[in-house]
C-alpha positions in Angstrom: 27.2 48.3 9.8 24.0 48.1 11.2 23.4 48.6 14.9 22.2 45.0 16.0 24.9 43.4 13.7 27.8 45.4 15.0 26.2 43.8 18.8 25.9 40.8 16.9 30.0 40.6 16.0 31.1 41.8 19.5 28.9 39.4 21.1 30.8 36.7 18.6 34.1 38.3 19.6 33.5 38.1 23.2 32.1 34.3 23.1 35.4 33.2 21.1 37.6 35.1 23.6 36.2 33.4 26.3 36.3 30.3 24.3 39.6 30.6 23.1 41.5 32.7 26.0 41.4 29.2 28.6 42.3 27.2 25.6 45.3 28.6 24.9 46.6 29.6 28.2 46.1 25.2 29.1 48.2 24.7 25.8 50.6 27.2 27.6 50.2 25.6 30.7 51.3 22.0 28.9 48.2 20.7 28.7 45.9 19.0 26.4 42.8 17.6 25.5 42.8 13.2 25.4 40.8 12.1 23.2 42.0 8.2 24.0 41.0 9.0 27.8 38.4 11.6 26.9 40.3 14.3 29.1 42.2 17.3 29.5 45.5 16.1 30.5 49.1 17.7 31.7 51.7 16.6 29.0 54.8 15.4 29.3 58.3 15.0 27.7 61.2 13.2 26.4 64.6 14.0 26.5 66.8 11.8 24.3 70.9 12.5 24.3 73.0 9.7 22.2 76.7 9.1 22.1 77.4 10.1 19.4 75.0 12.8 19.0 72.9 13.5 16.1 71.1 10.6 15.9 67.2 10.3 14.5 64.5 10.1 16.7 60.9 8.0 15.8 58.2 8.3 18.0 55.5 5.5 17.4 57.7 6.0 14.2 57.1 9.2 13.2 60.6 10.6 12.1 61.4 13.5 14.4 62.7 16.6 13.3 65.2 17.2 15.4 67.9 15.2 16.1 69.8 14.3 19.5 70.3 16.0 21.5 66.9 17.8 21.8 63.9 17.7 23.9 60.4 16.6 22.3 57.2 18.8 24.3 53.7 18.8 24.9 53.5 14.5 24.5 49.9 13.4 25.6 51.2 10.6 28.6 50.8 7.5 27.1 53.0 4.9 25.9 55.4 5.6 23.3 57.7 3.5 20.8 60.8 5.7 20.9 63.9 4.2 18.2 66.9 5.7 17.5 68.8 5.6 14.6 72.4 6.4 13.4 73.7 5.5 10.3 77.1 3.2 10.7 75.2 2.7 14.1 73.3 0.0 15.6 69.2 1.1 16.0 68.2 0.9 19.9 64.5 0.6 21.0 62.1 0.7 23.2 58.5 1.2 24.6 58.9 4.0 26.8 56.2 5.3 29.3 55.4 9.0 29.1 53.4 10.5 32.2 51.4 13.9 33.1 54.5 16.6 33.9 57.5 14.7 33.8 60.3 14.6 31.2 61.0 10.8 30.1 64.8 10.4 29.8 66.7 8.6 27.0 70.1 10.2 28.6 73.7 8.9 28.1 72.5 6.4 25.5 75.9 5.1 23.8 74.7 3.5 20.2 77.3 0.7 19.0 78.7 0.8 15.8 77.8 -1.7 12.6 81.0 -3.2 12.3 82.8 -6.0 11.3 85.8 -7.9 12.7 89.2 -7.1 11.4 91.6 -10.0 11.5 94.6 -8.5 12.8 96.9 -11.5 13.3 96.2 -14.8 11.9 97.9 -17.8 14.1 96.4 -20.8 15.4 96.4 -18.9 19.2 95.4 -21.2 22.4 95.9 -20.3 26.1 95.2 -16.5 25.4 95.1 -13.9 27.8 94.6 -10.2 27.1 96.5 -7.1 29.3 94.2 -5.7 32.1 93.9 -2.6 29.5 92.1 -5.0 26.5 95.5 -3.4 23.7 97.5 -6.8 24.5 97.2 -10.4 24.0 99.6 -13.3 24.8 98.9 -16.3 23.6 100.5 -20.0 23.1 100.8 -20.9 19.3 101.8 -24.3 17.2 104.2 -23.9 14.7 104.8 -27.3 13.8 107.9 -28.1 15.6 107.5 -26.1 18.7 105.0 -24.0 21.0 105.4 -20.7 21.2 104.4 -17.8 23.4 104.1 -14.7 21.8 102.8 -11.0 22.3 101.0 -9.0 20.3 101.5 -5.2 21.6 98.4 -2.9 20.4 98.0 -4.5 17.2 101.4 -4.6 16.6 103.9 -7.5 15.1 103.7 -10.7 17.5 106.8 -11.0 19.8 108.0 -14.2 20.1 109.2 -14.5 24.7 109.9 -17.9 24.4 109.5 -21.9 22.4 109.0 -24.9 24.5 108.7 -28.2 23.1 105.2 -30.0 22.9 106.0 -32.0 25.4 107.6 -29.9 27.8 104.3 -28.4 29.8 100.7 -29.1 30.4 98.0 -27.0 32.0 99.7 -24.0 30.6 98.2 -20.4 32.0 98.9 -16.7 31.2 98.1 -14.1 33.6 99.4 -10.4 33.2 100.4 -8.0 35.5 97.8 -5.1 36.6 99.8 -2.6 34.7 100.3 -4.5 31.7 104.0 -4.6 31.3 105.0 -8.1 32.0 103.6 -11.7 31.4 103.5 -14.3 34.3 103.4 -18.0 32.9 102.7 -21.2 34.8 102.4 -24.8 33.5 102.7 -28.3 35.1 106.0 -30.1 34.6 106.5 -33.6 36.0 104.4 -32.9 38.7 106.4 -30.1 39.4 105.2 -26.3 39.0 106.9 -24.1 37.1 106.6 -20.2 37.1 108.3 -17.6 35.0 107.6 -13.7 34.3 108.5 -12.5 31.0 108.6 -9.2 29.7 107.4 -8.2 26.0 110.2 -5.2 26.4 113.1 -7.7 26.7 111.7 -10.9 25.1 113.9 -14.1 26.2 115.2 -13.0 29.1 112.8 -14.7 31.2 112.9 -14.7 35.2 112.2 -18.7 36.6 110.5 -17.8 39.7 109.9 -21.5 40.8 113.4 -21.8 41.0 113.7 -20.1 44.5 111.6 -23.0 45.9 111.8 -26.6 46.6 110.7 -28.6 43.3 107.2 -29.6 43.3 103.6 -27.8 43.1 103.1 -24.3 43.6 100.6 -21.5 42.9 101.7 -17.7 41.9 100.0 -14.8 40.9 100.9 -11.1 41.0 100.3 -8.6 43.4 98.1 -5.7 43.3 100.1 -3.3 41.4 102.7 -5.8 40.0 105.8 -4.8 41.8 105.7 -8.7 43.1 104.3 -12.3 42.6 102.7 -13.7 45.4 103.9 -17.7 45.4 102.5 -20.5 47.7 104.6 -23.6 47.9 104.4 -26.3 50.7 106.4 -24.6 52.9 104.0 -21.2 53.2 103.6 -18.0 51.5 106.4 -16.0 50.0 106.6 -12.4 48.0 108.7 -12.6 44.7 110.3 -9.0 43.7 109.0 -9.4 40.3 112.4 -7.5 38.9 115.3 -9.6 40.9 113.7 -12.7 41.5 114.2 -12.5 45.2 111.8 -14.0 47.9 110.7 -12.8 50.8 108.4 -14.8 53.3 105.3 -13.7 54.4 104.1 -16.7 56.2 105.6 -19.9 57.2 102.9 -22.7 57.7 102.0 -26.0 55.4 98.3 -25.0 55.6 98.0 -21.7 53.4 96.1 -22.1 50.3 96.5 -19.0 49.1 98.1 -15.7 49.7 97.1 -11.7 48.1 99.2 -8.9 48.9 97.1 -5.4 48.7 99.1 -2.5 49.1 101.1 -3.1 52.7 98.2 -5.9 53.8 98.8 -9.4 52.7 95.9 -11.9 53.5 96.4 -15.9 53.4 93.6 -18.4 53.1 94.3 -21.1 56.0 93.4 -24.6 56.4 92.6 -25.2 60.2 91.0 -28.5 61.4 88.4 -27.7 64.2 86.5 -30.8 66.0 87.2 -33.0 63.0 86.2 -30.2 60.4 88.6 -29.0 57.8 87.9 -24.8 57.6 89.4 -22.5 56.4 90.4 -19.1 58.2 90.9 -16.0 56.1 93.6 -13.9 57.6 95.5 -10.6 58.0 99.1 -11.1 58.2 100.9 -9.1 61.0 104.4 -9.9 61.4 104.9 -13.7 62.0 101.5 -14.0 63.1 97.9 -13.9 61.5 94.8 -11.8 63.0 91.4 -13.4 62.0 89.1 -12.0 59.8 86.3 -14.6 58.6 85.9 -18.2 59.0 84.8 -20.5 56.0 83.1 -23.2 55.4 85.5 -25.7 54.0 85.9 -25.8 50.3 88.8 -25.0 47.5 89.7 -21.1 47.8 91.1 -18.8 45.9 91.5 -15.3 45.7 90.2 -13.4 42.8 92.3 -10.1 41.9 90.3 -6.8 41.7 90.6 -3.2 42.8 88.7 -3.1 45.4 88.7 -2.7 49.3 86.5 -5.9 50.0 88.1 -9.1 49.5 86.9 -11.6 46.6 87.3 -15.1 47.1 86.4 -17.8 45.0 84.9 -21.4 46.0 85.8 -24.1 43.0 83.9 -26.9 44.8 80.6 -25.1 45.1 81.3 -22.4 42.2 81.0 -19.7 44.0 82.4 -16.7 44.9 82.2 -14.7 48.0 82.8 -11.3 49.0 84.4 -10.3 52.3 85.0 -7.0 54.1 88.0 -7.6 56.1 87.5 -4.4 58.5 84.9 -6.2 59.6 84.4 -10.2 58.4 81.1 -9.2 57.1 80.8 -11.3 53.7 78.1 -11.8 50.9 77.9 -15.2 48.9 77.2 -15.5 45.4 76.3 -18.4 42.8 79.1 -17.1 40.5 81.8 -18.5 38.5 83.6 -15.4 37.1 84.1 -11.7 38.3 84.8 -8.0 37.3 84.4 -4.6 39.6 83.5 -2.0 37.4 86.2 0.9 37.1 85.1 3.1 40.9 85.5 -0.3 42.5 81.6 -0.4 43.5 79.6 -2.4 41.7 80.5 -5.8 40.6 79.6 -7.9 37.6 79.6 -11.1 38.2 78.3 -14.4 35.8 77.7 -18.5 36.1 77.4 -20.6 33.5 73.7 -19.4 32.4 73.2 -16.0 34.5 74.6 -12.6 34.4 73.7 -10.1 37.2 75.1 -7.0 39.1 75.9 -7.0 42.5 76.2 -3.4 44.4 77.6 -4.4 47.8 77.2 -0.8 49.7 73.4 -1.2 48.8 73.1 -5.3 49.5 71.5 -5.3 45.4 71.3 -7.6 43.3 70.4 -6.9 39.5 69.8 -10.0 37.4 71.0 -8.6 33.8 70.3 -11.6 31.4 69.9 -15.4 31.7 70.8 -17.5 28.6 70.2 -21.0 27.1 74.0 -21.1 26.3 77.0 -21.6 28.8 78.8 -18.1 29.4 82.4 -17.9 28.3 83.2 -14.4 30.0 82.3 -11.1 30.7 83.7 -7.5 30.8 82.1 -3.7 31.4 81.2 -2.0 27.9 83.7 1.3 27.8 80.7 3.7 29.0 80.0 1.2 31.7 76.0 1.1 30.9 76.4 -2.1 29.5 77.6 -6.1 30.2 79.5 -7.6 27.0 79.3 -11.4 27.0 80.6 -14.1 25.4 79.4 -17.1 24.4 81.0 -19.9 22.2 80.1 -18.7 18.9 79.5 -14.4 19.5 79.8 -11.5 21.7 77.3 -9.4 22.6 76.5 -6.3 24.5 73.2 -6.4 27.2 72.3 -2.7 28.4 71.8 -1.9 32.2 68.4 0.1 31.3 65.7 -2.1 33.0 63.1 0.0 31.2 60.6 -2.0 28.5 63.0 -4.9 27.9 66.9 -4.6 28.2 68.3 -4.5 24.2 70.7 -7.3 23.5 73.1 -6.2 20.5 74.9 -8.9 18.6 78.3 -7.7 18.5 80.4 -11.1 16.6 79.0 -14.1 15.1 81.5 -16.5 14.3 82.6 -20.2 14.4 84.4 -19.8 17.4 84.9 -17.4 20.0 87.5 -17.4 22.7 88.8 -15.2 25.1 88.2 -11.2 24.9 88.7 -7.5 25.7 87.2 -4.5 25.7 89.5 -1.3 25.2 87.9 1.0 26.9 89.9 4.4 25.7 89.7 3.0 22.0 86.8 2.0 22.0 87.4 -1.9 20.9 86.6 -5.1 21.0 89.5 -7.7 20.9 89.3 -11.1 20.7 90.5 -14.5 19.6 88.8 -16.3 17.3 87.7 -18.6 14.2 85.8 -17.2 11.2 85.8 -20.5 9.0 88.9 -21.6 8.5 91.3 -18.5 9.9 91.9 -18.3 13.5 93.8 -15.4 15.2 93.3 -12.1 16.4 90.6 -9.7 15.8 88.9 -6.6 16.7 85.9 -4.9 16.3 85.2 -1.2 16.5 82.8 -0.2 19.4 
């Protein structure tokens, strides 16, 4: 080689490592040239984990090729069209925003199956209430000649508790206990209230808990843990041991309107009549005697179950429902019609006839989810608890909690007719009652 082209080469070879050398140590670094924004840019990542895993990943959609869990590197930040896809599995979606140095999370992502409802019982089912757990459903049922009210354990055969003729009730509501073991039943019955527990375990033997009070209206519900039915007559606010049948009272006075025994604390709603203005106190009971905890404004109250410290009170007049701290009478009002605390007891969903939203209390938030052109039957955490499932009157469907691009809305059911519903959340189900055409009964639907 001669002399001035050997120079020649080195001199190449030195150009092209200092060409090349800050090149590659960028690229190392995690950055790139832009040629959208015309400059050298840090990259950033995306981090996608599904439930189940092994689910395709499309960026802009460009198949992946590796599948979730996995990490995807050295993305120019800019907006990116990331879809996931599962066969047997619903797709999910969604215009995510990668930026300069930081990883873009598609974390705990549960996909929902493509299934279709199995008819598990098929009965002409009104008046149906499922178990706290979403594996059991009672229900009222024609059979011609009588009503029935029957239980259907996990899928199982339905137990017939007990018949009534047509005539015999109106205004007929199921309500199980928190655990799940026994059924209380209450229907109007010449102006008279009538209350009894049954049992799926001992079908027909059927404790009349109106029967230790004078005959006329009442209202009964259990308590916290089921051990006893809390019953308001006329004459105050008793405790029923839901096994005997025997009544204790917690409260003597003609004004309670309701009553909710938590643990060893019982608190009673209370009409009180103050400069000509019918409020009503809510109360600790202590002894024969109540200490204050919040004054409302007057309306019609109830107590709404739930596992949760803070009390939740329902207004039927103004459809509303408003939550109460009794350590300290502190409360939060809510244009709400229905409630559900999510399984630590913190947040809580709650829905009217158009709106769903999430309330965290500890926080004073309030997360608008979804509003709809179609009244709301009911609502219920989805198993993972990243999502709200939803009725309406003809489907179900599940809204996610990510707020990122636009929530996904998954249609779950479509059918004629959809009534009350479940979720399992150890199975992983959806149970509900139900018309597909011309067969109504009991269905389910994998999740």
């Amino acid at each position: 080689m001669q002399p001035r082209t050997r120079i020649a080469v080195t001199v190449l070879f030195v150009l092209a490592f200092f060409v090349t050398t800050p090149i590659v140590i960028m690229r190392t670094s995690g950055y790139r040239w832009n040629w959208k924004r015309q400059r050298v840019q840090k990259t950033g990542s995306i981090q996608a984990e599904t439930e189940p895993p092994g689910a395709s990943v499309f960026l802009d959609g460009t198949l992946q090729k590796k599948a979730t869990p996995t990490t995807f590197g050295r993305l120019l930040p800019e907006d990116y069209i990331v879809r996931v896809e599962k066969k047997g599995y619903l797709p999910w979606q969604k215009t995510l925003d990668v930026r300069s140095g930081q990883t873009t999370f598609v974390t705990g992502l549960v996909l929902y199956k493509d299934a279709l409802p199995r008819l598990v019982m098929e009965r002409n089912a009104a008046s149906a209430a499922w178990s706290p757990d979403g594996t059991d459903v009672a229900f009222l049922a024609d059979d011609g000649g009588w009503k029935e009210l029957l239980t259907v354990m996990d899928g199982g055969e339905p137990v017939i508790l007990a018949r009534f003729a047509h005539d015999q009730y109106a205004g007929e509501k199921l309500d199980w206990s928190p655990d799940g073991s026994a059924l209380l039943f209450t229907a109007n019955a010449g102006g008279a209230t009538h209350a009894l527990r049954f049992t799926p375990s001992a079908p027909g033997q059927a404790l009349s808990v109106h029967e230790s009070f004078p005959k006329g209206p009442l209202l009964a519900h259990w308590n916290d843990d089921g051990s006893a039915i809390s019953v308001v007559t006329s004459l105050g606010a008793f405790s029923v041991d839901a096994a005997t049948g025997e009544a204790s009272p917690l409260r003597l006075d003609a004004g309670i309107r309701d009553v909710t025994q938590r643990g060893r604390a019982a608190y009673v709603l209370l009409a009180e009549k103050r400069d000509g203005v019918s409020d009503v106190a809510l109360e600790r009971l202590s002894g024969d005697a109540g200490t204050p905890v919040s004054l409302l404004a007057p309306g019609e109250y109830r107590f709404v179950r739930g596992e949760s410290r803070q009390l939740l009170i329902e207004d039927r007049r103004k459809r509303r429902m408003i939550l109460v701290d009794p350590s300290t009478g502190a409360s939060q009002t809510y244009d709400a019609t229905g409630a559900s605390w999510d399984p630590d007891g913190k947040r809580l969903l709650l829905w009217n006839d158009f709106e769903i939203f999430i309330v965290d209390p500890a926080e004073g938030s309030r997360t608008l989810i979804t509003r709809l052109g179609t009244p709301i039957g009911g609502c219920a955490w989805s198993p993972a608890g990243d999502a709200v499932i939803f009725s309406t009157s003809t489907g179900v469907a599940a809204a996610e909690l990510d707020a990122r691009d636009e929530r996904n809305v998954f249609d779950l059911i479509r059918f004629t007719d959809v009534g009350p519903f479940a979720v399992d959340r150890n199975a992983k189900m959806l149970r509900f009652v139900g018309s597909a055409g011309t067969k109504r009964g009991v269905y389910e639907r994998d999740l």
